[in-house]
N, C-alpha and C positions, 0 to 999 in steps of 0.2 A: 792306233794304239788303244785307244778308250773301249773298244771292241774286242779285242784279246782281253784287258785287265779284267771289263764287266761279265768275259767267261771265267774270269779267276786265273789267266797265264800269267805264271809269274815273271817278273819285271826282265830278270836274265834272260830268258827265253825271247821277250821281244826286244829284249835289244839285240841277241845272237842272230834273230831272223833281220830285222833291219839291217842289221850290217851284210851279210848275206847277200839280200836287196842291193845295195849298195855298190858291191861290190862287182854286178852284174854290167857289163855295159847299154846305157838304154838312156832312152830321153824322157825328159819328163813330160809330160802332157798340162797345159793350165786347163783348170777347168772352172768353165766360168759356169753363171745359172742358164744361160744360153745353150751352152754346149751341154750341159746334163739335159736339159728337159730336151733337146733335140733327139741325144743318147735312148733315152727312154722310150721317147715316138718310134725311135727305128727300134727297138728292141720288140715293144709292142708288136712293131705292125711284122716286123721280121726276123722274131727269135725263137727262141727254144731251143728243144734239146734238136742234135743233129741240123741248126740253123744258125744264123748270127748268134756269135755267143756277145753274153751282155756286155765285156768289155771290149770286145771290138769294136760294140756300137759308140766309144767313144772317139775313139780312132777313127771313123768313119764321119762321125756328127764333126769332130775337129774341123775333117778337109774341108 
């Protein structure tokens, strides 16, 4: 949320997309400091465009 305000979205707007969100069936992922910096190695060594996309790599760093 601090990321949409500090572009200036007004407050309605993120809370229409969260709910949205919400609404979506899906799991939540914990992410701990482990699993990010892991996220990021694999993105590093195996992203870009047409490659691992960066939020995969957390889904990936989880397993």
């Amino acid at each position: 949320m601090l990321g949409f305000r500090s572009k200036g979205v007004d407050t309605d707007v993120i809370i229409d997309l969260l709910e949205k969100w919400a609404s979506i069936p899906h799991e939540i992922l914990p992410v701990t400091s482990e699993i990010a910096i892991d996220a990021l190695n694999l993105y590093r060594m195996y992203g870009g465009p047409r490659k691992l996309h960066y939020f995969d790599t957390f889904h990936v760093a989880k397993s």
